[in-house]
C-alpha atoms as one frame of an Amber mdcrd trajectory, in Angstrom:
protein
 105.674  86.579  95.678 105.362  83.707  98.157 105.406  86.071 100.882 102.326
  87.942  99.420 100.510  84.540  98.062 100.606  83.411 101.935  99.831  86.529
 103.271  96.724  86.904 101.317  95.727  83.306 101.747  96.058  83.516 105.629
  93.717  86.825 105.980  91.295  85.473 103.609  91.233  82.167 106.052  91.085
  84.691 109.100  88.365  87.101 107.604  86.327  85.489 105.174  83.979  86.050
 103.707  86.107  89.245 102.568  85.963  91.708  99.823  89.147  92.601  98.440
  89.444  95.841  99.650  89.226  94.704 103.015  92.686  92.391 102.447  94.199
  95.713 101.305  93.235  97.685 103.816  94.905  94.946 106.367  97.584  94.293
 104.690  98.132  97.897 104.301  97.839  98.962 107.980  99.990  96.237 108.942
 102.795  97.940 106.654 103.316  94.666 104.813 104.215  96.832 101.502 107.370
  98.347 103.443 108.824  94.642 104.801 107.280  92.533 103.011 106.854  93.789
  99.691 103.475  93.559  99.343 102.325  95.791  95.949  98.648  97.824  97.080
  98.205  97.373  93.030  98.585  93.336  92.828  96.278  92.199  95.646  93.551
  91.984  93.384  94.837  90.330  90.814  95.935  87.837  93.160  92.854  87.225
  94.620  91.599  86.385  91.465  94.550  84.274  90.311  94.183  82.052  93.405
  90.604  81.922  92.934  91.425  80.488  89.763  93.903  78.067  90.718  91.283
  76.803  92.640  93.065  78.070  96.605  90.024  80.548  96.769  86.162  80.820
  96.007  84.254  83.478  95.309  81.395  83.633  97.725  79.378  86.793  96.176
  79.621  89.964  94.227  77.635  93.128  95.120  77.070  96.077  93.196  76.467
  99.011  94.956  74.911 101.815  93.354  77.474 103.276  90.299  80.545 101.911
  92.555  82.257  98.804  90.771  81.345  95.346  91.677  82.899  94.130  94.545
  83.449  90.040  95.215  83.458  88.436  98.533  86.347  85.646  98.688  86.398
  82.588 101.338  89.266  79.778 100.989  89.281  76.354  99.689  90.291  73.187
 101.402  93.021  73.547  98.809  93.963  77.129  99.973  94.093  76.515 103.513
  96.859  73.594 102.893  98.403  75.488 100.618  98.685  78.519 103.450  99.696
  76.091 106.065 102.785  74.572 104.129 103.741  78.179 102.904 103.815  79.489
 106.363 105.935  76.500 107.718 107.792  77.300 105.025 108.427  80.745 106.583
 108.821  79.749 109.685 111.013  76.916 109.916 113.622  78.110 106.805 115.773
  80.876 107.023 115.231  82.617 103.618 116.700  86.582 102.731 114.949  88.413
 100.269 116.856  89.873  97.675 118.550  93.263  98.401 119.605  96.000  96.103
 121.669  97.770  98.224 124.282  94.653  98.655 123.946  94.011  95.252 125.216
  97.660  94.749 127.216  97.493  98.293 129.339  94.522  96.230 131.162  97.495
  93.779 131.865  99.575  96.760 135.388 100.586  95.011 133.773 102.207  91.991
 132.731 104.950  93.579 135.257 107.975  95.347 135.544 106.937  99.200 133.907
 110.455 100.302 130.896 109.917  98.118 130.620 106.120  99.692 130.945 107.354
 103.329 127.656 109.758 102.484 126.145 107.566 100.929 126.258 105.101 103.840
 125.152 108.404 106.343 122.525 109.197 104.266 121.180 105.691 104.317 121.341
 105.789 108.025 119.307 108.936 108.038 116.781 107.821 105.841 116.643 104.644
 108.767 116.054 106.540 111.281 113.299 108.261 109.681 111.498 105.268 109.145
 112.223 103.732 112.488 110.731 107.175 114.185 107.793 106.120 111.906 107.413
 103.063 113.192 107.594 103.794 116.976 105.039 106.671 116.416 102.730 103.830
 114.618 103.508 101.691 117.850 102.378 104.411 120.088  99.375 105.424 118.381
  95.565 104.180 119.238  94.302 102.943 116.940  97.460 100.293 117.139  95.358
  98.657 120.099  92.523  97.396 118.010  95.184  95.165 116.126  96.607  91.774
 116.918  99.380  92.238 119.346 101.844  90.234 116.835 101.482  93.291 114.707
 103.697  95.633 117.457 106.042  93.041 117.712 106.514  92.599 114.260 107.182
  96.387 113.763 109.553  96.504 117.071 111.611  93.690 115.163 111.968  96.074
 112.042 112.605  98.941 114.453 115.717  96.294 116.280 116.970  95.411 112.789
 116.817  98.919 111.565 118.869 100.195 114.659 121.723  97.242 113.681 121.871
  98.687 110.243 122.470 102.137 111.624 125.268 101.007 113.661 126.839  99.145
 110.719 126.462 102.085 108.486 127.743 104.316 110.636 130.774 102.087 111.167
 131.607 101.264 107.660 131.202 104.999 107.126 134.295 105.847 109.214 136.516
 103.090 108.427 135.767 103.860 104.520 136.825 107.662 105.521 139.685 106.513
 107.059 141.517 104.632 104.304 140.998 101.149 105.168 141.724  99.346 102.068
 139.076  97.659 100.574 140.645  94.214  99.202 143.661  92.425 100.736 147.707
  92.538  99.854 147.157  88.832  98.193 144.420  89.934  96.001 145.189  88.952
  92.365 142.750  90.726  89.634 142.254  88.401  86.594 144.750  90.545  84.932
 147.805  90.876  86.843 148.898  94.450  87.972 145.757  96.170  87.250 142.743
  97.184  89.096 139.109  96.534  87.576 137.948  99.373  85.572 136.068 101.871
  87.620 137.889 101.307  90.897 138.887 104.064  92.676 140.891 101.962  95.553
């Protein structure tokens, strides 16, 4: 959420006055719902929950014709410190988000070796496929009428993705080969027996 709250904050600082469909739109075509977790469906709602906390203002609202009102947002003194200290924040402190896949990586022995080893192939798969997205997006022209940052921020989720390949690909084959998963010292809580579910 703190990722989203200073993402919203900074492009309302860099565009205002803004409508909120503009914010999405940027946000969007940056692809800041894939690596940053940015939810299309809560931008609004956070617009107007740092309006009321006082980070934003609301500069106008326009109705158009039977289309919905739409309100213009510009940031507060308030906002724009609370942007600055959020993207130090960022910046200086090394912070993973949380990730399902090692929480589900950390049971690795309840499930059959051969099913693992797919599972890790598949994932690399489904990598590639985005990372081909990405260096299409790169290549594209409508990528020049964005801030340069943007196609270095996608060719670091393209280097990233490439190291995950690797690593799945190597797990893969060492899980296919029989390396065993915990060592010759390892002492379960109750002696002599595997935890339920593992297949080691």
């Amino acid at each position: 959420m703190s990722a989203t709250r200073m993402m919203i904050l900074g492009l309302v600082q860099w565009m205002q006055p803004v409508h909120g469909y503009d914010v999405r739109r940027e946000l969007l075509s940056w692809s800041a719902d894939k690596w940053a977790n940015v939810q299309p469906g809560s931008i609004y709602h956070a617009l107007r929950k740092l309006a009321d906390e006082g980070l934003l203002h609301e500069v106008a609202t326009e109705q158009v014709g039977a289309r919905p009102a739409r309100t213009t947002y510009g940031i507060t003194e308030r906002g724009a410190a609370e942007f600055q200290a959020l993207l130090r924040n960022e910046w200086w402190n090394l912070t993973g988000p949380a990730d399902p896949f090692m929480a589900a990586f950390s049971f690795l022995p309840a499930l059959p070796r051969d099913e693992a080893a797919a599972a890790l192939r598949n994932r690399a798969t489904q990598l590639r496929a985005g990372i081909e997205q990405l260096r299409a997006a790169n290549e594209a022209d409508w990528v020049k009428t964005k801030p340069v940052f943007v196609s270095w921020m996608w060719e670091r989720s393209i280097d990233m993705g490439e190291a995950e390949i690797r690593w799945c690909e190597r797990t893969a084959k060492l899980i296919e080969e029989g390396t065993p998963y915990v060592p010759e010292t390892f002492t379960p809580q109750r002696p002599g027996e595997a935890p339920a579910g593992w297949v080691e």
